[in-house]
Backbone bond lengths (Angstrom), bond angles and torsions (degrees), N, CA, C in turn:
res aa  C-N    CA-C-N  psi(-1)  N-CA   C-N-CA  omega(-1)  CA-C   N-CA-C  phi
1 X - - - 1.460 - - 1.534 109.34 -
2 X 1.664 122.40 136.71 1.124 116.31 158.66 1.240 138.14 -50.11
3 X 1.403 128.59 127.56 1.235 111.78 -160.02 1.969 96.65 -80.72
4 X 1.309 114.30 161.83 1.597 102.58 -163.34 1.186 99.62 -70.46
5 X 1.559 153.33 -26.11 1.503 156.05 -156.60 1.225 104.73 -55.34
6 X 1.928 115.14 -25.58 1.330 96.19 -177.87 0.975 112.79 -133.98
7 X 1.734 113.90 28.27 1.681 110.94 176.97 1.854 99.91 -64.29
8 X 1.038 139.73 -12.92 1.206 109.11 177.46 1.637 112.64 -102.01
9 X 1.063 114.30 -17.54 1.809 117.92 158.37 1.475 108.49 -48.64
10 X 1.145 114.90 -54.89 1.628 124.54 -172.40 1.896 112.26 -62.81
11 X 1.277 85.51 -20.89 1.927 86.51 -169.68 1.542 103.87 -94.78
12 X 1.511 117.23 -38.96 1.231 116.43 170.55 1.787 114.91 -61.94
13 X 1.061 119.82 -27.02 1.177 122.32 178.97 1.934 97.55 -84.37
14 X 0.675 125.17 -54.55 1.737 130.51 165.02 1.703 99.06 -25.93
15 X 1.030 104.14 -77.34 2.080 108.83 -178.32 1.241 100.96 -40.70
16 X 1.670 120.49 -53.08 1.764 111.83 -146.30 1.508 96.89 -77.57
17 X 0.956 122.21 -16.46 1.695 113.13 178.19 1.322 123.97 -110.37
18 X 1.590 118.17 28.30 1.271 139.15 155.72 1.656 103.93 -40.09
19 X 1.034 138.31 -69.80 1.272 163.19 -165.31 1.753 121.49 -91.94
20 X 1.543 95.94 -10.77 1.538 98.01 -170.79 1.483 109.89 -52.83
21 X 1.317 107.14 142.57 1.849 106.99 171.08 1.482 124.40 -75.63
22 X 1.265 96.60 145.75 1.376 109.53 -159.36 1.623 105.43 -92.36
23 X 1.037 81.33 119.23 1.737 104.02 171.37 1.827 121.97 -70.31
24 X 1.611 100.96 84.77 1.664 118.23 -143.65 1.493 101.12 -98.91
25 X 1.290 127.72 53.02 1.335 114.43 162.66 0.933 126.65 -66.33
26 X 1.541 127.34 157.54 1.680 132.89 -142.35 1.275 101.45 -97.47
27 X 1.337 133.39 -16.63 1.001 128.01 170.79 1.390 114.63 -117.96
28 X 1.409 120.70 130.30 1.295 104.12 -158.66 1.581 93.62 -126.28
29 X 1.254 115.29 73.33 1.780 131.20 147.46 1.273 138.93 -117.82
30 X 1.120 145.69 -162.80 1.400 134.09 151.68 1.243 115.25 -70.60
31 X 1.493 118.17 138.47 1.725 110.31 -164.90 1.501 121.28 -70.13
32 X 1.649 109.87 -8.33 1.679 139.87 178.70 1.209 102.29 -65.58
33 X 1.546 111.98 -30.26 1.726 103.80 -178.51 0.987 115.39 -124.08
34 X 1.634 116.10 57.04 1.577 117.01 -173.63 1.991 87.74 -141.96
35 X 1.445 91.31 151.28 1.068 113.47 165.37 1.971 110.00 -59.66
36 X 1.355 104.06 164.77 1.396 118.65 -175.87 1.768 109.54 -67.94
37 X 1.277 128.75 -52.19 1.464 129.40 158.88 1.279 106.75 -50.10
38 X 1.471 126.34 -75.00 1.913 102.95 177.33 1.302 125.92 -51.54
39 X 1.380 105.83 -12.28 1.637 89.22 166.29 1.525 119.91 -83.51
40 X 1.219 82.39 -25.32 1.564 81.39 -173.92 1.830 116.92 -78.05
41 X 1.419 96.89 -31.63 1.820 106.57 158.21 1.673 120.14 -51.20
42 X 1.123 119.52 -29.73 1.123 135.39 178.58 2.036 116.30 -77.04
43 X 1.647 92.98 -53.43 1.242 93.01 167.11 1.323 129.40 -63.53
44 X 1.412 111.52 -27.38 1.613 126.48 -155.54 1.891 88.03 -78.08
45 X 1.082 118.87 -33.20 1.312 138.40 -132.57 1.898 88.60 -101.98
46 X 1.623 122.10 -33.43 1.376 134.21 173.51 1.427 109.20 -61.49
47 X 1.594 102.83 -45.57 1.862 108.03 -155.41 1.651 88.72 -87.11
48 X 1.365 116.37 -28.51 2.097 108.68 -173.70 1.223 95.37 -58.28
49 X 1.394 127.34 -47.90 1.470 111.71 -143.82 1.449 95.42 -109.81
50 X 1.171 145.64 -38.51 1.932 151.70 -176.72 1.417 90.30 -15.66
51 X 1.636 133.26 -76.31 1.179 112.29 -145.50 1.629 106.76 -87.68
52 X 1.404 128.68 5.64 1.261 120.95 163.10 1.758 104.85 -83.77
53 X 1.117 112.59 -28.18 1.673 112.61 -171.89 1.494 102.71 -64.31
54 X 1.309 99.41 -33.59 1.727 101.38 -162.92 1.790 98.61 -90.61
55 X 1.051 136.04 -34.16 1.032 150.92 149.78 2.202 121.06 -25.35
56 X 1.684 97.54 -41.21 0.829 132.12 177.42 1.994 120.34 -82.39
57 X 1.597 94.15 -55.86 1.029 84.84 162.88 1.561 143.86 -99.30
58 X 1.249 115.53 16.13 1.563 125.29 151.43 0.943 117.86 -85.59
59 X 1.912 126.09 -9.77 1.723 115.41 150.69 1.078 106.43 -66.77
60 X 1.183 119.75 -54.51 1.757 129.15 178.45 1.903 115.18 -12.03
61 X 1.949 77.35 -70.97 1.673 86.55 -177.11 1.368 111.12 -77.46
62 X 1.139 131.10 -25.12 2.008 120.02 161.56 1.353 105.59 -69.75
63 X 1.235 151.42 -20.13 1.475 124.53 -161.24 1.701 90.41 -98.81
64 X 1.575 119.13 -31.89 1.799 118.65 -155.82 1.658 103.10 -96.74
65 X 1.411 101.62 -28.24 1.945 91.39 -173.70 1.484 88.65 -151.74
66 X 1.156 130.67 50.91 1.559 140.78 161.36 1.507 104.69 24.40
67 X 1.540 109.39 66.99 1.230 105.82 176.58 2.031 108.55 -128.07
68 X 1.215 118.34 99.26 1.558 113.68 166.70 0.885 122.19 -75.26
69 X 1.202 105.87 127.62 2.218 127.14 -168.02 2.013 97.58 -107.30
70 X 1.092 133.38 102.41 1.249 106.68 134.11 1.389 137.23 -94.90
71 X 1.265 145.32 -177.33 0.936 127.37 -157.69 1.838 105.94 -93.06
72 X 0.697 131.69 53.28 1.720 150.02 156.66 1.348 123.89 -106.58
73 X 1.398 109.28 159.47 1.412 130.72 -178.11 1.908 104.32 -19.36
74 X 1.492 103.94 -72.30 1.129 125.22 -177.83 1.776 113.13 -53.61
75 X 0.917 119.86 -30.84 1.691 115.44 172.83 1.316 102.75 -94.96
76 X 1.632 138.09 -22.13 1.233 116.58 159.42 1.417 110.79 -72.33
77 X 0.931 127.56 -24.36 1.832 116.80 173.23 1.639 109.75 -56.21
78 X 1.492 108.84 -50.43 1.596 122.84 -168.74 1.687 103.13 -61.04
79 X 1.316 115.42 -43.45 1.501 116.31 170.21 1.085 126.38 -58.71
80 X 1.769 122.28 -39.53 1.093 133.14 -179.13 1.752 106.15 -66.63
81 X 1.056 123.04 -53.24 1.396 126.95 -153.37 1.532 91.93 -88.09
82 X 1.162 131.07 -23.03 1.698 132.81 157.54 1.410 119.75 -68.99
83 X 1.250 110.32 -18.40 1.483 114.75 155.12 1.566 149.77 -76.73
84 X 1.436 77.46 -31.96 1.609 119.25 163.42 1.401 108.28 -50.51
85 X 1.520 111.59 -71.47 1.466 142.02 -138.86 1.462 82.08 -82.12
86 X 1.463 132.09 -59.05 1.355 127.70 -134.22 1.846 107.29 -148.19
87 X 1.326 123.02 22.40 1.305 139.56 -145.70 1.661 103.99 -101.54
88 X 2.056 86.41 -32.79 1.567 97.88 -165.53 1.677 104.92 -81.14
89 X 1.170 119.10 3.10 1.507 128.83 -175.10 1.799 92.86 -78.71
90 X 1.139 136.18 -40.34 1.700 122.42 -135.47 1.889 94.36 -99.20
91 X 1.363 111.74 -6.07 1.483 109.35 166.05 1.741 128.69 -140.39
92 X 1.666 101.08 131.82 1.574 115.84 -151.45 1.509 94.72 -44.43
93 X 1.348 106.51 178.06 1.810 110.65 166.61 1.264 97.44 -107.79
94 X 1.489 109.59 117.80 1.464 115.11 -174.93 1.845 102.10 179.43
95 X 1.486 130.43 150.70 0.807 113.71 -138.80 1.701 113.55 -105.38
96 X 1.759 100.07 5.29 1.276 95.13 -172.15 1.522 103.99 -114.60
97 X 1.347 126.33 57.72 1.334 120.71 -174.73 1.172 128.61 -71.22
98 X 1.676 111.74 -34.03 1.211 123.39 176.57 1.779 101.56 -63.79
99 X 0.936 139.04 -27.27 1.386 147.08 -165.62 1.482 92.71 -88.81
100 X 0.891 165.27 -2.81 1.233 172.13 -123.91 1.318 109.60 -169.83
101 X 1.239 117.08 -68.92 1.859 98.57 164.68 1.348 109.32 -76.58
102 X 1.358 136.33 -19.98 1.368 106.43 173.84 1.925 120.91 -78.37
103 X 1.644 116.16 -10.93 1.420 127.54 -177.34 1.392 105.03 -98.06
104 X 1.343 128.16 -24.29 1.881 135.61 -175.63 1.848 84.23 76.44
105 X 1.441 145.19 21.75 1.040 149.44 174.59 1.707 138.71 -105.20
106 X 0.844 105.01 65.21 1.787 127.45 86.79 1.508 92.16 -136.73
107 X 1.478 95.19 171.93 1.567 108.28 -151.66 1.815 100.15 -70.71
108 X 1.645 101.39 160.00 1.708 79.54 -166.97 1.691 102.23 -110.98
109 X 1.506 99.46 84.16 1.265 131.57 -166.14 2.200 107.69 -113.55
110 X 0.931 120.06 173.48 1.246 128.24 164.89 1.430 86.99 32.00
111 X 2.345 102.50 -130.66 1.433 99.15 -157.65 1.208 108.07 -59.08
112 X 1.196 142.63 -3.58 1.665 133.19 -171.25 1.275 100.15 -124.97
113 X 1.425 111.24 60.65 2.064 114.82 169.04 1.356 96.95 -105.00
114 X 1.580 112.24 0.76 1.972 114.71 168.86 1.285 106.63 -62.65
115 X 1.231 155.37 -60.07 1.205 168.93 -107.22 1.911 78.84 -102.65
116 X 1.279 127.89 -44.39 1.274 121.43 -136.98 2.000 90.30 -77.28
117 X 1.262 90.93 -44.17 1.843 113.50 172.50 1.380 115.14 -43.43
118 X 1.537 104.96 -54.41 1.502 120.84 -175.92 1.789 107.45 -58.84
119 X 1.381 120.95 -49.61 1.162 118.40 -179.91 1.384 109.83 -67.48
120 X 1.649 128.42 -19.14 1.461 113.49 164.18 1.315 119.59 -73.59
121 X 1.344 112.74 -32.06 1.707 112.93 -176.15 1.621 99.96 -42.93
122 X 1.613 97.75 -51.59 1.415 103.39 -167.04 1.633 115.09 -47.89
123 X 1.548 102.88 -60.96 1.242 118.50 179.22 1.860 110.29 -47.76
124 X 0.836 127.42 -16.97 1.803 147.60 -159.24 1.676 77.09 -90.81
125 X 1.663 104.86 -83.30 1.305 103.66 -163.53 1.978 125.73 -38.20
126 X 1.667 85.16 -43.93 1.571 83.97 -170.10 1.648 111.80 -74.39
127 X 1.212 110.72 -32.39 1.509 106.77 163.84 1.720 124.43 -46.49
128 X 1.027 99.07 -61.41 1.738 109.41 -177.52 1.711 92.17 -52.78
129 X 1.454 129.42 -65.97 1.440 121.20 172.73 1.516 128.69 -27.40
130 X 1.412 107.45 -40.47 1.546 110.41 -178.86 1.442 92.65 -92.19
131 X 0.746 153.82 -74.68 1.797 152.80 157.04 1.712 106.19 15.18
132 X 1.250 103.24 -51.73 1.390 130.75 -175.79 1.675 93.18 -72.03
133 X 1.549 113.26 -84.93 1.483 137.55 -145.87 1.737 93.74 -87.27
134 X 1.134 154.44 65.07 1.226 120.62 174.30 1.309 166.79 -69.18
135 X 1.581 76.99 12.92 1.447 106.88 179.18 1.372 102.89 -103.88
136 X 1.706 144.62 34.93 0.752 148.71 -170.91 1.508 100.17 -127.38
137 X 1.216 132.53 158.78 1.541 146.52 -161.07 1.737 117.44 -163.12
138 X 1.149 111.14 163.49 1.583 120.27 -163.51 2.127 81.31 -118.72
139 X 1.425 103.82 139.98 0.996 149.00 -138.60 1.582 131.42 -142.35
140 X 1.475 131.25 129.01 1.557 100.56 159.36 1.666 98.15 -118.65
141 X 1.454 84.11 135.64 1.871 102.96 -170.92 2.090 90.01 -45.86
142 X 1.251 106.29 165.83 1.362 113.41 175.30 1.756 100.50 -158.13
143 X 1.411 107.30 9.49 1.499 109.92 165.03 1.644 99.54 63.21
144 X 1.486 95.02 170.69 1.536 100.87 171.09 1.510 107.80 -139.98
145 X 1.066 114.53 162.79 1.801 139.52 -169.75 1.210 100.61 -59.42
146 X 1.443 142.58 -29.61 1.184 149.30 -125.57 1.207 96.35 -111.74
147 X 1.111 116.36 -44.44 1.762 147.17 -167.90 1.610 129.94 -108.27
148 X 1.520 108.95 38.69 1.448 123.57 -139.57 1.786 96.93 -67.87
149 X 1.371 110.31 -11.23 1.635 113.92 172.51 1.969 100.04 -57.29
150 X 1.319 119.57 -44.20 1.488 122.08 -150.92 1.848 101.17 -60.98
151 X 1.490 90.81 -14.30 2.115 91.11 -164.93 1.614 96.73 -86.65
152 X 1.599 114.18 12.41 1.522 106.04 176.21 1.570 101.22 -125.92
153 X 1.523 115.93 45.61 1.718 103.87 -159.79 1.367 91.36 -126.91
154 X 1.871 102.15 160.97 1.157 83.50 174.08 1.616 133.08 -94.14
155 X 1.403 106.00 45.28 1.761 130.44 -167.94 1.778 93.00 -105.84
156 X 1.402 101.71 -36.85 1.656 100.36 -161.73 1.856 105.20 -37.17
157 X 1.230 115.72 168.01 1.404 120.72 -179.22 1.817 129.00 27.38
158 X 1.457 100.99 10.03 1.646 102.26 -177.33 1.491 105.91 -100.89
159 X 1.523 101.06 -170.69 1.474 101.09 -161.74 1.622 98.32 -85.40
160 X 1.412 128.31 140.15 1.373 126.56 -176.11 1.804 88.60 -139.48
161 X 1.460 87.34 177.38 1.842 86.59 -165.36 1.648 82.95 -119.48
162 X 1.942 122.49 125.22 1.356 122.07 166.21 1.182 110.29 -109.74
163 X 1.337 125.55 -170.43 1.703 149.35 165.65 1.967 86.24 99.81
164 X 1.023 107.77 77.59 1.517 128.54 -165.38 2.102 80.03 -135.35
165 X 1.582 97.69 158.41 1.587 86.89 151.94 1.559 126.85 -119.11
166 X 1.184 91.74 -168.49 1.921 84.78 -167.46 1.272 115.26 62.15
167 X 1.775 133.01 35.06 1.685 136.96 -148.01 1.745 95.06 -8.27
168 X 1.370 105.59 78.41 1.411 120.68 134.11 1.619 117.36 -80.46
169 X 1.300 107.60 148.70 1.448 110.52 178.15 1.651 119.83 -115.77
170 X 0.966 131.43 178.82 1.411 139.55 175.51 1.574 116.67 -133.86
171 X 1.485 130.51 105.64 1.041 120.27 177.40 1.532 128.20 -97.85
172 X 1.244 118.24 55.04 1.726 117.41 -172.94 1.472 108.65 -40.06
173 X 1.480 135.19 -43.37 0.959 121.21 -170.57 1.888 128.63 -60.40
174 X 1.438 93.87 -42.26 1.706 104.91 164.52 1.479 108.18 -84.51
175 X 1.389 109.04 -14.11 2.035 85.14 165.78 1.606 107.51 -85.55
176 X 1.556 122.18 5.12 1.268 96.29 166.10 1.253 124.39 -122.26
177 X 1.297 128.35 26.24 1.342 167.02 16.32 1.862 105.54 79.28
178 X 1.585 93.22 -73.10 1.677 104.06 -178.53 1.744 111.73 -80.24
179 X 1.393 116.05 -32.37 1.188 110.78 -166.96 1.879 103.85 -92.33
180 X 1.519 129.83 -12.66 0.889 102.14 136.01 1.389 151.09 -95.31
181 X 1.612 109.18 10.63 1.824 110.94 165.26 1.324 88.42 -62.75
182 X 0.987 137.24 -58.45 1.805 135.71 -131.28 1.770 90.68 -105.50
183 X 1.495 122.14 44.84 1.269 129.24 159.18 1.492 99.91 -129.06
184 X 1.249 102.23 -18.18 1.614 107.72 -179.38 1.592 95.07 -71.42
185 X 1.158 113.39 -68.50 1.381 112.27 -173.33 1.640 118.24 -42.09
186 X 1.316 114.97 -36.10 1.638 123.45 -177.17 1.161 83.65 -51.37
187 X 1.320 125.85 -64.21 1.252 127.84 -135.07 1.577 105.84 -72.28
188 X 1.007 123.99 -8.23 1.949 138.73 -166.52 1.728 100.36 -69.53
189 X 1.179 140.79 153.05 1.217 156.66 -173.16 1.682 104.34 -84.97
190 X 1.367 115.81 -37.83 1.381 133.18 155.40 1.728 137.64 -109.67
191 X 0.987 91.37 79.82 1.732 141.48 -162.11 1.475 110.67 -66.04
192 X 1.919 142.79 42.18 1.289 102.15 -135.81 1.520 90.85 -117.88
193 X 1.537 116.70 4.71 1.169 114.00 175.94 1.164 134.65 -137.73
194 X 1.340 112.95 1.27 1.302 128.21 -147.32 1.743 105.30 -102.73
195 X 1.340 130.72 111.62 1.416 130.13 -158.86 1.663 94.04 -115.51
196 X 1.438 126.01 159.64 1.429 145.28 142.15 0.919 119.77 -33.65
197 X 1.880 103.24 157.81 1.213 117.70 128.65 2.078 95.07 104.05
198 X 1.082 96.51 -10.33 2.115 105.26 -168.83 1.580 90.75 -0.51
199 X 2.259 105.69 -61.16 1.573 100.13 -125.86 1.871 86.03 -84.25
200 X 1.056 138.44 -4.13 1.225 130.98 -171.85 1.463 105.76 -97.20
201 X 1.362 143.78 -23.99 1.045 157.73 128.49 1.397 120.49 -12.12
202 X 1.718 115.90 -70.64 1.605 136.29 161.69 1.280 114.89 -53.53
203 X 1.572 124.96 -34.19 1.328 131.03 -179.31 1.473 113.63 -73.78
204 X 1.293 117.73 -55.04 1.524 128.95 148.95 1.402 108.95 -14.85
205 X 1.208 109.39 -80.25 1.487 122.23 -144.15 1.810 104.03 -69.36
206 X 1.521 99.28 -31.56 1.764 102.63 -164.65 1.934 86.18 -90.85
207 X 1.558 134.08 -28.03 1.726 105.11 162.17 0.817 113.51 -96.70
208 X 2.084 133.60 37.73 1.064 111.53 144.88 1.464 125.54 -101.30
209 X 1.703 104.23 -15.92 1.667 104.18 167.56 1.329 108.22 -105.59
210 X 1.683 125.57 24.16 1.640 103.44 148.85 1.885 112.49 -104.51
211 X 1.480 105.97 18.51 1.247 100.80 -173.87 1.503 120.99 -90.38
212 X 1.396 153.77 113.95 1.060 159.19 -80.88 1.675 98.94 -156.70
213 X 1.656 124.98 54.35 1.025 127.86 -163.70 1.630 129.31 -22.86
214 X 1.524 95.70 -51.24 1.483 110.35 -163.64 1.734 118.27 -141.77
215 X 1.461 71.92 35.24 1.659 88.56 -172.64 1.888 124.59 44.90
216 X 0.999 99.56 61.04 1.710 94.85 -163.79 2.060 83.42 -140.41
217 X 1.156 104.33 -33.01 1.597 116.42 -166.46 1.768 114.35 96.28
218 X 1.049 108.86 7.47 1.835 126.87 157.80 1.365 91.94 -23.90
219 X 1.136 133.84 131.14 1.483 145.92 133.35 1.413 118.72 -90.34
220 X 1.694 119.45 130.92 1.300 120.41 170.52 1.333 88.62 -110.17
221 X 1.808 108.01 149.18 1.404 109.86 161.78 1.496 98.93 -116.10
222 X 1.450 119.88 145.65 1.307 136.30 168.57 1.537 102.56 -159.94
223 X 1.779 103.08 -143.32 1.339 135.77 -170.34 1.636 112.21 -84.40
224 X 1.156 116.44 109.47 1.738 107.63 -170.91 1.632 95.22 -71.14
225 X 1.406 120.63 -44.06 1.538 131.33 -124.71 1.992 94.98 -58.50
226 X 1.460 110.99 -15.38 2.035 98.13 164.62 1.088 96.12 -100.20
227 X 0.998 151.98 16.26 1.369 145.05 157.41 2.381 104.79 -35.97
228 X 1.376 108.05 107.45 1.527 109.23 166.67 1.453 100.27 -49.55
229 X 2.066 98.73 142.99 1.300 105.16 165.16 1.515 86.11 -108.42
């Protein structure tokens, strides 16, 4: 049950995406079960529209809850904690959600015009990352041999952000995806595990292993969590 603190966070977010645009890729399955041309119709179809979506949704968040995002440290904080607060509104309570943003199935129309939001967070995130990283790029994951679980995920064939080293990847789109399921949960009356912050966390972690200490391509592994946004 919602706890009541945010039945009115949840409803204002309910109105503002009456109208949200629909995120219309041409093929509308999981990208795992598409041939190599629909995937690639699909991808082609991510990079046309990303910077109008994102474009779109920082009017979004100034015109509905007067919030300005640029793409810095400070507007990924403002997104994050607006995700937090009000994130758990943009997907039904029901149990197959992940199946739903990963298929575009049922259409992500009416109660499911959340999904359309969720793929901007994503798109938000990976921008501000390359903004950040610039040697970083948008991508469709193609998994690796090593990891024969990844060709059944729901990352396989979507857009992921590479030029990481060690082909590490970055998935903004399912971390925003993850950070609003786990706003749903904040939002629950019985609360006993569920912590902040997903997309600032993921942001951390992906400029702290594309950062290139000493120019040689040295990798340190440690603790991202001081990692500068």
């Amino acid at each position: 049950m919602i706890h009541p603190r945010y039945w009115l966070k949840h409803a204002s977010v309910r109105r503002a995406i009456r109208n949200y645009p629909l995120y219309d890729v041409l093929h509308k399955q999981a990208e795992r079960t598409l041939g190599e041309e629909r995937v690639q119709d699909n991808f082609a179809y991510f990079m046309g529209v990303r910077l109008e979506r994102l474009a779109f949704f920082r009017s979004w968040l100034r015109t509905n809850f007067l919030i300005d995002v640029d793409l810095d440290g400070d507007g990924l904080r403002k997104v994050s904690r607006w995700v937090d607060a009000c994130g758990g509104a943009l997907i039904p309570h029901e149990p197959n959600r992940q199946a739903i943003f990963e298929g575009y199935h049922p259409s992500w129309e009416s109660e499911y015009a959340g999904y359309n939001v969720i793929v901007d967070i994503g798109i938000f995130l990976g921008e501000y990352l390359i903004a950040k990283r610039p040697q970083l790029f948008w991508e469709i994951y193609r998994g690796h041999e090593l990891e024969p679980d990844c060709f059944d995920s729901t990352d396989y064939l979507k857009p992921c952000l590479g030029g990481m080293p060690r082909l590490w990847k970055s998935f903004p789109l399912m971390t925003g995806y993850g950070a609003v399921r786990n706003s749903r949960y904040l939002a629950l009356i019985r609360n006993y595990s569920a912590s902040g912050d997903i997309l600032l966390g993921m942001a951390k972690s992906t400029l702290y292993r594309s950062r290139l200490p000493d120019g040689t391509g040295a990798i340190v592994l440690g603790d991202s969590s001081n990692e500068p946004l």
